[in-house]
C-alpha positions in Angstrom: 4.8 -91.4 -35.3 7.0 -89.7 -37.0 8.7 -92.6 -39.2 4.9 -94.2 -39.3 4.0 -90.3 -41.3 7.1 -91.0 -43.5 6.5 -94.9 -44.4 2.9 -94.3 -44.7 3.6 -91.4 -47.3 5.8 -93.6 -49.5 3.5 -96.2 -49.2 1.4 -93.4 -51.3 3.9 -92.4 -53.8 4.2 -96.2 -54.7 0.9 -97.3 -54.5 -1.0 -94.6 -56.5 -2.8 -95.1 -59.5 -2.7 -91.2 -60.4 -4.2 -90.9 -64.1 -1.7 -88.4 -64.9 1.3 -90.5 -65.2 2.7 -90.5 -68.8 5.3 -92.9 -70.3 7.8 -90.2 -71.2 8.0 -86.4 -70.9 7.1 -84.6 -74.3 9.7 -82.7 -75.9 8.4 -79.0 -75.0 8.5 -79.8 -71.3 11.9 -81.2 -71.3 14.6 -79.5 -70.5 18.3 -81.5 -70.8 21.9 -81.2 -70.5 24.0 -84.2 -72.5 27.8 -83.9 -72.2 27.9 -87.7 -74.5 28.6 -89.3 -71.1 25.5 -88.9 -69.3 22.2 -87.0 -69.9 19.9 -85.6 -67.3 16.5 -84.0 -67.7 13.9 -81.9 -65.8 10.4 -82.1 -66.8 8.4 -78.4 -66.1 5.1 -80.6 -66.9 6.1 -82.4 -63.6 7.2 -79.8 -61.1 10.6 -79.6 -62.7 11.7 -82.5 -60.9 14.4 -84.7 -62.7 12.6 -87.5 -65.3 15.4 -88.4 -67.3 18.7 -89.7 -66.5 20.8 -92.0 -68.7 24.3 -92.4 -69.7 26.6 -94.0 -72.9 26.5 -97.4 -71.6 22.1 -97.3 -70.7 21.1 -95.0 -73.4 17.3 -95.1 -71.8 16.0 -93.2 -69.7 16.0 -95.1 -65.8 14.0 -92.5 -63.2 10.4 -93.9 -62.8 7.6 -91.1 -63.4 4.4 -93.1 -62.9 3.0 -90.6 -60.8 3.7 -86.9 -58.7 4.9 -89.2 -55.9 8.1 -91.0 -57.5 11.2 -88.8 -59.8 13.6 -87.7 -57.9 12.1 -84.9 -56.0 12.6 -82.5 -52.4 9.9 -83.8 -50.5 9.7 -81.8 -46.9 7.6 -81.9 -43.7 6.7 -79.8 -40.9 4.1 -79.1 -38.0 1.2 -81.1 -37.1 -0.7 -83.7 -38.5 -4.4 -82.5 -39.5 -7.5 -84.4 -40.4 -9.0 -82.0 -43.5 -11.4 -84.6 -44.9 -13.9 -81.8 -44.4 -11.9 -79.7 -46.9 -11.0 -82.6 -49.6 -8.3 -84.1 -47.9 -7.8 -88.1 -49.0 -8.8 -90.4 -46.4 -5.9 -92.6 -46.7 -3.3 -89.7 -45.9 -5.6 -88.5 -43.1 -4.0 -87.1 -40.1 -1.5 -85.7 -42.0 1.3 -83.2 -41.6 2.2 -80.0 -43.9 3.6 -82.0 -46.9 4.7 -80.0 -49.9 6.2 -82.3 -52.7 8.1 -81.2 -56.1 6.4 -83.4 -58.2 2.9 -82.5 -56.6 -0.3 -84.0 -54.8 -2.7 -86.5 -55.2 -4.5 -85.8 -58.2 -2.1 -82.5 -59.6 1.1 -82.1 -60.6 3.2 -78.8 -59.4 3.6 -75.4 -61.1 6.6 -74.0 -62.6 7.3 -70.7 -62.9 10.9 -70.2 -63.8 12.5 -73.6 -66.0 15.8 -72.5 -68.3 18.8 -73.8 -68.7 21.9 -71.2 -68.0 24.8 -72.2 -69.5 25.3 -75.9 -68.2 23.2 -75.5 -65.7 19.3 -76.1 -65.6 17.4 -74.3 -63.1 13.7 -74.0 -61.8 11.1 -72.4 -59.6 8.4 -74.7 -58.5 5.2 -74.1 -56.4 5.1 -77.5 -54.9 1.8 -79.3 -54.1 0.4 -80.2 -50.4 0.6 -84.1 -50.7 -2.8 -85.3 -48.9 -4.8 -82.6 -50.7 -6.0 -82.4 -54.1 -4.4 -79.9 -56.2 -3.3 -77.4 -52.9 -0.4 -75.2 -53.3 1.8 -75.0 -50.5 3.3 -71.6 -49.0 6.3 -72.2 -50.4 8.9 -72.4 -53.3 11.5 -75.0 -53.9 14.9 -74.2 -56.5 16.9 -75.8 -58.0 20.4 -75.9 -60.0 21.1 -79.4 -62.3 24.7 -79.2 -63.8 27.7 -82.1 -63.7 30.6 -81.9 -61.6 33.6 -80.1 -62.9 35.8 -82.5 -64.6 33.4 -85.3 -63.7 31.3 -86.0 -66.9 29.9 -88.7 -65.1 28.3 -87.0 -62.0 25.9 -84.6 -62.0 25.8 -82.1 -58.9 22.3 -81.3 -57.8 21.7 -77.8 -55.3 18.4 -77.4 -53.5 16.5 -74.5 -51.8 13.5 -74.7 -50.2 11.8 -71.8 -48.6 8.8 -71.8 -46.5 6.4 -69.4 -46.5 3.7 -70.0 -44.0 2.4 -67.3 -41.7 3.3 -68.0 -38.4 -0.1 -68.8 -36.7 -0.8 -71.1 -39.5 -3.6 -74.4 -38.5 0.3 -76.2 -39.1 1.9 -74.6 -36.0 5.2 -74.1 -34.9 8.4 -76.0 -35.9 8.7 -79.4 -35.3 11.6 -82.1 -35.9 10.8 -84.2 -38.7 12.5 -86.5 -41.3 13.4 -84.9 -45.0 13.9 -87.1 -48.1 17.0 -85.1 -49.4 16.1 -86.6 -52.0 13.4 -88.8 -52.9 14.7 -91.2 -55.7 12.6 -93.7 -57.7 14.0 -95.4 -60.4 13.2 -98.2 -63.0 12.5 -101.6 -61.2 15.1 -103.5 -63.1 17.6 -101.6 -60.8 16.9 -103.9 -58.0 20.4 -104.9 -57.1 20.8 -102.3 -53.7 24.2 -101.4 -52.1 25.7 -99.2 -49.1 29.3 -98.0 -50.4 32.0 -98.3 -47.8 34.7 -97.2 -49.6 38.2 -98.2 -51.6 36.1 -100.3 -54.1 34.1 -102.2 -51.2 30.4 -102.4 -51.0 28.0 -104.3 -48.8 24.4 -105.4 -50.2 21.3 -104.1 -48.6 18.6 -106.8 -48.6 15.1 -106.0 -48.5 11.7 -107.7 -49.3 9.2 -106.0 -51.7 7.9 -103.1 -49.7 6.5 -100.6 -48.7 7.3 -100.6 -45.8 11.0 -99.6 -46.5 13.7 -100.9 -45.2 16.6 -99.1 -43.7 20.4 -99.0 -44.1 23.2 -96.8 -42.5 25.5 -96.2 -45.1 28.8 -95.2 -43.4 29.8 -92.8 -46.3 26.1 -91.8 -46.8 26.1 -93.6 -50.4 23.7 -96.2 -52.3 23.9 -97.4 -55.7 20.7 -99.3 -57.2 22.6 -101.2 -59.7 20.9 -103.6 -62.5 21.5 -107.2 -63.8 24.4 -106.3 -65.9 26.5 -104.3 -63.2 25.2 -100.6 -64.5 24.2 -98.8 -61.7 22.9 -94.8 -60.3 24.8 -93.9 -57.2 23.4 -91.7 -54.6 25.4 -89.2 -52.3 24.1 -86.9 -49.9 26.4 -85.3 -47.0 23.3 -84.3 -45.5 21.6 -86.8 -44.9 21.7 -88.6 -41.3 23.2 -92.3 -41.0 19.8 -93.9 -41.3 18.5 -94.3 -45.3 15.0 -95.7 -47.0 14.9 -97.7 -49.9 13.5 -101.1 -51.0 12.0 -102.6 -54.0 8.3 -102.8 -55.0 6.2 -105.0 -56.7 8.4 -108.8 -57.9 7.9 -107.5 -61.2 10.9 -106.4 -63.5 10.5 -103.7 -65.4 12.4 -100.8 -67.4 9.5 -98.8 -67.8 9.3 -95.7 -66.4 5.9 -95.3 -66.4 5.1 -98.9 -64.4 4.1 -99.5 -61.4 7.0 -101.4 -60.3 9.8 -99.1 -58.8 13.0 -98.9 -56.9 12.8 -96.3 -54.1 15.8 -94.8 -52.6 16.1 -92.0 -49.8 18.8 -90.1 -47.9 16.7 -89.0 -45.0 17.7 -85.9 -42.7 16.1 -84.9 -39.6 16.0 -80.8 -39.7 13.1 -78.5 -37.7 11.4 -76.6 -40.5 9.5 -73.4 -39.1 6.7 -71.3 -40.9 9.5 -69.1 -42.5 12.8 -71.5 -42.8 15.1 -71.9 -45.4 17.0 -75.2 -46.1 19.5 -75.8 -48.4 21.7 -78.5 -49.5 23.6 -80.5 -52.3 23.7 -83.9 -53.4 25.4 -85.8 -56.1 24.4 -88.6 -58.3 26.8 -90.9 -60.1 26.3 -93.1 -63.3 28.1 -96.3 -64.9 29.6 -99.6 -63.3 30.4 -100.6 -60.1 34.5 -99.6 -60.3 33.4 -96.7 -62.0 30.7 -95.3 -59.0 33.5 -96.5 -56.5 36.2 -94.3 -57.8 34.0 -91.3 -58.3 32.5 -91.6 -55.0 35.9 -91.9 -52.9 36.4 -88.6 -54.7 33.5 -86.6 -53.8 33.5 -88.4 -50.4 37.3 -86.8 -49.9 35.8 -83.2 -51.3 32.7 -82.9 -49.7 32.2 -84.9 -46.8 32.0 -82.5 -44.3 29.3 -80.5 -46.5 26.1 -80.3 -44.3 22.9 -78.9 -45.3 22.1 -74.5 -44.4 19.0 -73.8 -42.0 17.6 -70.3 -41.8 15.0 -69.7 -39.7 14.3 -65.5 -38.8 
């Protein structure tokens, strides 16, 4: 069931027609840091979530934004699935667990209270959305810090922390064990090519029809890279994540638009029991340019930070 809630969701994300998609972020909601090797952005008109990433050799900006669902985002679940179609609740997300999303919910986009850079370093304070509702804050607040690694211009070092605050005899319930996207990653659908990094230069491609459904892939040193036709590539790594990974391709339709429907979903997934009042945070790392270039730097932050797991609180 549990899997079934998670396909079914990104089934939403990449499926939605939300009218509030935009073909790039204006420049008084985004927020940027530019070191001449790679440029990242995060967008306070959509939940602060990063909207922009490029680098010297793909000046234009790769993350896919056509709606709350894609970006890269922290997207969380916890307790059980409700049917709230008496209070608003979409049909087509109905049972449906307590969702809260970065970007937002069907319909909305999230609230930002704190978005400033500090130094090199971009942070934010988002109220997050309930996915299946329209334009429902959740109890809780997600952070986040955006800067590069140190002496790594080409990585940039992502630290989440997402606090829930439910009451405890919430219509949600008590903890249960579900999967975390940590993060969710959509980006442009021209990056099609998918591969699971092994390690000392070698990769393996992941093959997976046009979905959703997903498919799944256990990368042995929990890192993807979504590479395009002419070998530039985005890699993903997240020590937190568990051995099992989502991603896939949708819609046969190349694109470089960000604001298309067409996308390229990838996601670390980690299997953590979120209660009405946990904390849960964690780091991952994303790494720009060729395919020798994301193998060198991710044998190094594999050596640095492999045994780096993600903190649970829970009073």
């Amino acid at each position: 069931m549990k899997r079934r809630r998670l396909s079914l969701l990104l089934l939403s994300l990449v499926l939605s027609s939300n009218p509030l998609s935009s073909a790039e972020p204006s420049a008084e909601t985004l927020l940027t840091l530019d070191n001449g090797t790679a440029k990242v952005g995060i967008d306070r008109g959509k939940g602060a979530s990063i909207t922009w990433l490029s680098w010297a050799a793909y000046p234009q900006n790769m993350i896919n934004s056509a709606d709350p669902g894609r970006l890269i985002q922290q997207s969380y679940y916890a307790g059980r699935s409700l049917d709230r179609t008496a209070d608003g609740q979409w049909k087509a997300w109905s049972p449906w667990p307590w969702n809260p999303i970065q970007g937002g919910g069907v319909e909305s986009w999230a609230r930002v209270t704190e978005f400033k850079r500090i130094d090199q370093t971009l942070f934010s304070l988002t109220i997050p959305k309930l996915w299946d509702m329209p334009n429902e804050e959740a109890s809780a607040v997600m952070k986040q810090w955006t800067t590069f690694e140190p002496g790594a211009p080409d990585v940039i070092a992502v630290r989440c922390k997402f606090t829930s605050r439910r009451t405890a005899d919430d219509r949600w319930g008590p903890a249960t064990l579900n999967s975390q996207e940590v993060p969710a990653c959509y980006f442009t659908r021209n990056f099609d090519q998918i591969r699971s990094y092994l390690g000392g230069g070698r990769w393996r491609d992941e093959h997976q029809p046009a979905g959703p459904p997903w498919g799944h892939a256990k990368p042995p040193l929990l890192a993807m890279a979504c590479f395009n036709a002419e070998g530039q590539g985005v890699a993903i790594f997240s020590p937190t994540s568990g051995d099992t990974w989502n991603f896939g391709p949708h819609q046969n339709k190349p694109s470089t638009d960000p604001a298309a429907g067409p996308c390229v979903h990838v996601a670390p997934v980690s299997r953590v029991k979120l209660a009405p009042k946990s904390t849960y945070t964690y780091r991952y790392w994303l790494v720009v340019g060729s395919e020798k270039q994301l193998a060198s730097r991710l044998d190094f932050l594999h050596q640095k930070y492999a045994a780096e797991r993600g903190t649970l609180t829970t009073p």
